[in-house]
C-alpha positions as CSV (number, residue, x, y, z in Angstrom):
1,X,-51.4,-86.3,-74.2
2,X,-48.0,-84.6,-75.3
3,X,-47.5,-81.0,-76.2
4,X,-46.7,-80.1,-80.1
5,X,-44.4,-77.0,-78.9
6,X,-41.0,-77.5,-79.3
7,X,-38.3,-76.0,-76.7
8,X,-37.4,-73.4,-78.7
9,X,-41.0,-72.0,-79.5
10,X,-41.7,-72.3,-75.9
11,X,-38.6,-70.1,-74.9
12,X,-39.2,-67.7,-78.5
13,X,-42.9,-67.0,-76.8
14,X,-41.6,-66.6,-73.5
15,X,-39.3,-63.8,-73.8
16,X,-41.7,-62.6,-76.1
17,X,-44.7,-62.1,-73.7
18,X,-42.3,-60.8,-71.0
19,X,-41.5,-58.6,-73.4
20,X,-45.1,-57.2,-73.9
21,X,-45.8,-57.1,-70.6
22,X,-43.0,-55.1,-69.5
23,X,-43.4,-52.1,-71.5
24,X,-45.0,-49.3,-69.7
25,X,-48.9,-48.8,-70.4
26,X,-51.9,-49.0,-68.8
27,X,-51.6,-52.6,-66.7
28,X,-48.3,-50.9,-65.6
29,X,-49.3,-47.8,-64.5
30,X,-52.2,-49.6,-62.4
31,X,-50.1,-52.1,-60.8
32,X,-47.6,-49.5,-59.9
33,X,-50.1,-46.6,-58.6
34,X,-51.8,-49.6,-56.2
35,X,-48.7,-50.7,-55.1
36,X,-47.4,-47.4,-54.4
37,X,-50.5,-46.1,-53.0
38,X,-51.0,-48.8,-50.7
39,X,-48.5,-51.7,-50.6
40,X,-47.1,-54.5,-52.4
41,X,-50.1,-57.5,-51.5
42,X,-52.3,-54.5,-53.4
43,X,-50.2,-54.8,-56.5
44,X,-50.2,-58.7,-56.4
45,X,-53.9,-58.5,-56.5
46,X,-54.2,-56.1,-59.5
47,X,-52.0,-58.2,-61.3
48,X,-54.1,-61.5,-61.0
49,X,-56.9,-59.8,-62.1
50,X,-55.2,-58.5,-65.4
51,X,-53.8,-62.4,-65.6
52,X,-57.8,-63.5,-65.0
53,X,-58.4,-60.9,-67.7
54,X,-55.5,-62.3,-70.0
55,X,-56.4,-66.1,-69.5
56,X,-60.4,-65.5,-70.7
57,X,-58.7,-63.4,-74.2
58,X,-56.4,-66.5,-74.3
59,X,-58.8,-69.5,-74.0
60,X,-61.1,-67.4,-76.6
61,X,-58.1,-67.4,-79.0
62,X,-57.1,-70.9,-78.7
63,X,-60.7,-72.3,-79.0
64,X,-61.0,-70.5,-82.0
65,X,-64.4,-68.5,-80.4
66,X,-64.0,-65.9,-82.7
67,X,-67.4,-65.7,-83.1
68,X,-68.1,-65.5,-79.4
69,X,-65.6,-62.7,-79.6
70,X,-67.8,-60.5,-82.0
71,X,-71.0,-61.7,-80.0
72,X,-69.7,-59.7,-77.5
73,X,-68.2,-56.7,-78.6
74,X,-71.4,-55.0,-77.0
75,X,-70.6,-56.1,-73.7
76,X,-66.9,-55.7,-74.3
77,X,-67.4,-51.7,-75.2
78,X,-69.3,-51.2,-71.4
79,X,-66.7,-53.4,-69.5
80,X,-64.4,-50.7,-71.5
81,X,-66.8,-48.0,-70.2
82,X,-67.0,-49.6,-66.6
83,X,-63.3,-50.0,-66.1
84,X,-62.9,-46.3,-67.1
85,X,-65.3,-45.3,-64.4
86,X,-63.9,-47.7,-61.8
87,X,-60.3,-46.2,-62.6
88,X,-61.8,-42.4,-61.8
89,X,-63.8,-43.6,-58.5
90,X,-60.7,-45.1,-57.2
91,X,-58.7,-41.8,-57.9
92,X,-61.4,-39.5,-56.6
93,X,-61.3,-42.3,-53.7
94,X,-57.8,-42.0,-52.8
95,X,-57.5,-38.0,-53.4
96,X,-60.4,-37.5,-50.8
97,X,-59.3,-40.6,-48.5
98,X,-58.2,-39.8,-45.4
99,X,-54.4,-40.7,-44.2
100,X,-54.3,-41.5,-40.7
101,X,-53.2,-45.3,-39.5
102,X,-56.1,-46.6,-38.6
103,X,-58.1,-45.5,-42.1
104,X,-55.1,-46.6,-43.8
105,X,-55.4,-49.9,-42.0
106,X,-58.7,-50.9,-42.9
107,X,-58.3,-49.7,-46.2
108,X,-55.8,-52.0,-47.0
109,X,-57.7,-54.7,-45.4
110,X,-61.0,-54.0,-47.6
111,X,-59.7,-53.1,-51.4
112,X,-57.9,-56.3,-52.2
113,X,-61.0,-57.2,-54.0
114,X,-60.7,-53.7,-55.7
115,X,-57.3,-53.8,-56.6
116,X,-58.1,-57.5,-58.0
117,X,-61.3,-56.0,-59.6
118,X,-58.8,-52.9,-61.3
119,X,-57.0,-55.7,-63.1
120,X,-59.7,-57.1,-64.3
121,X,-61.3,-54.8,-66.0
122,X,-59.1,-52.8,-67.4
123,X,-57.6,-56.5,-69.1
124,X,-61.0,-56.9,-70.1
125,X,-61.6,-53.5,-71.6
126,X,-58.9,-54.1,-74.0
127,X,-61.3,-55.9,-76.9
128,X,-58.2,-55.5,-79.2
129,X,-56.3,-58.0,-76.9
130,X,-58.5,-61.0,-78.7
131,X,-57.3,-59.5,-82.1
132,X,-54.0,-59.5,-81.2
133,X,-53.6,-63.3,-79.7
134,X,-55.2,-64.4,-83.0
135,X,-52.6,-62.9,-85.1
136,X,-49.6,-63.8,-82.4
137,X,-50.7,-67.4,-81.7
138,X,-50.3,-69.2,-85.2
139,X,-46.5,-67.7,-85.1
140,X,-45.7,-70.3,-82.2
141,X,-48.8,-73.1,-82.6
142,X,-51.3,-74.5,-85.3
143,X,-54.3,-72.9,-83.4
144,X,-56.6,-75.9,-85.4
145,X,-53.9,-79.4,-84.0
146,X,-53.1,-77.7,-80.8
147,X,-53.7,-79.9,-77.5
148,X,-55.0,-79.0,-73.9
149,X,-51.2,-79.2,-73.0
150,X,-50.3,-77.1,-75.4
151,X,-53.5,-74.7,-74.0
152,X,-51.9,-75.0,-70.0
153,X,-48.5,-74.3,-71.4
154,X,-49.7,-71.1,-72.9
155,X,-51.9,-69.9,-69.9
156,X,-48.8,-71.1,-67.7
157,X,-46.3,-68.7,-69.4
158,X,-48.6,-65.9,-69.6
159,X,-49.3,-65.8,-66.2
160,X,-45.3,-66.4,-65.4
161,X,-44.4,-63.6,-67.6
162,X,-47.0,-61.1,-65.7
163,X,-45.4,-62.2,-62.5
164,X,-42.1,-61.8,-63.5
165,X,-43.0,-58.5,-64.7
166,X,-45.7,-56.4,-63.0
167,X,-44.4,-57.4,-59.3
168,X,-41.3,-56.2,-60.0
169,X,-42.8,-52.9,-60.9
170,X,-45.4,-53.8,-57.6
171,X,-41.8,-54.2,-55.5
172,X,-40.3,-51.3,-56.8
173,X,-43.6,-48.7,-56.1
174,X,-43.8,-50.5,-53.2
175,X,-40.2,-49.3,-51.9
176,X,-40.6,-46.0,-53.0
177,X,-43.4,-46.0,-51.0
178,X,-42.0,-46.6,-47.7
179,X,-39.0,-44.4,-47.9
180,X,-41.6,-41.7,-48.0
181,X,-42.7,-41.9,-44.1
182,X,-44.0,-38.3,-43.4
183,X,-47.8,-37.4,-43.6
184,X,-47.5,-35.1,-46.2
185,X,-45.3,-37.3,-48.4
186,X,-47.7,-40.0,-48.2
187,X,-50.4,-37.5,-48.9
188,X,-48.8,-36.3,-51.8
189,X,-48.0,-39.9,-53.2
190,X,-52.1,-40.3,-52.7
191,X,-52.3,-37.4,-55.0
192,X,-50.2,-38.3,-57.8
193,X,-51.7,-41.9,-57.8
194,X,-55.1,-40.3,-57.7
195,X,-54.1,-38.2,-60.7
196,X,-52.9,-40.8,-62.6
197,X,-55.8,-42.9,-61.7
198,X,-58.3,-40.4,-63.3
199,X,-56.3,-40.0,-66.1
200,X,-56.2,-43.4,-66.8
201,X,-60.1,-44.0,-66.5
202,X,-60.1,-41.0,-68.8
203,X,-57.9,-42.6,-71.3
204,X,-59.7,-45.8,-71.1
205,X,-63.1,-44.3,-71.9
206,X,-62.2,-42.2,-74.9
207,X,-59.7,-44.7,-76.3
């Protein structure tokens, strides 16, 4: 089975979608505050779980489940609601979260799943991700001819361009993490990324 993207699509919705997922918003912010909070392997994990959350909008779009889409616009608006919540109990988690090694330690040990689960949700609680791939798709592909390859190929740069993208904001937090050493800078990193955290579920929830 061969793919019915040309070269030059391929490339057109590549720098395209690294585009989009390199402006600042939401995914950024999370990405950046987990990485900064509490290393790079933390930021890595929030980002497959937005590309998890990317990949379930995408197969939705490219199977034409609009229906589904609507079917679940319920569900949609409480993962929306959830994903707020999450956001502030991870912020009120790190402002009261103690900063010597050894909690530090087994923190990061015990939130990758939480820093995957960030991603996630907040991916998911964008329901007007599904409209958008509709209207973006048929620019590059006949959403009605296209193939399984031409399905991977999508999914493939999608999760390229969020690598690309949000670990090199994940690397950067992450090194202006560590050239903070001291107690109190770390505590008042654990602050900020607190704040912005709550802000964020905030946002989320009223948005």
């Amino acid at each position: 089975m061969q793919s019915s993207l040309s070269l030059s699509s391929i490339f057109i919705l590549f720098a395209t979608m690294i585009i989009l997922a390199i402006v600042p918003g939401i995914s950024v912010l999370a990405v950046s505050t987990r990485s900064a909070t509490y290393g790079f392997k933390h930021g890595l994990f929030t980002t497959i779980g937005i590309a998890f959350g990317d990949i379930f909008y995408i197969l939705l779009t490219i199977l034409g489940l609009t229906f589904l889409a609507h079917s679940m616009a319920d569900f949609l608006i409480w993962i929306k609601y959830l994903g707020g919540v999450y956001l502030i109990w991870l912020g009120i988690t790190f402002w009261t979260s103690k900063s010597d090694k050894t909690k530090d330690n087994m923190t990061r040990e015990s939130s990758l799943l939480a820093s995957f689960l960030l991603g996630l949700l907040i991916t998911l609680a964008d329901q007007k991700a599904i409209l958008f791939y509709f209207a973006f798709f048929p620019t590059f592909i006949n959403l009605s001819t296209m193939t399984v390859v031409d399905g991977g190929i999508i999914i493939l740069i999608d999760i390229i361009s969020l690598l690309i993208t949000k670990l090199s904001y994940a690397y950067a937090a992450d090194k202006s993490r560590q050239l903070f050493i001291s107690p109190a800078a770390r505590k008042i990193i654990s602050m900020v990324a607190s704040a912005v955290l709550i802000t964020l579920g905030v946002f989320l929830i009223f948005s």
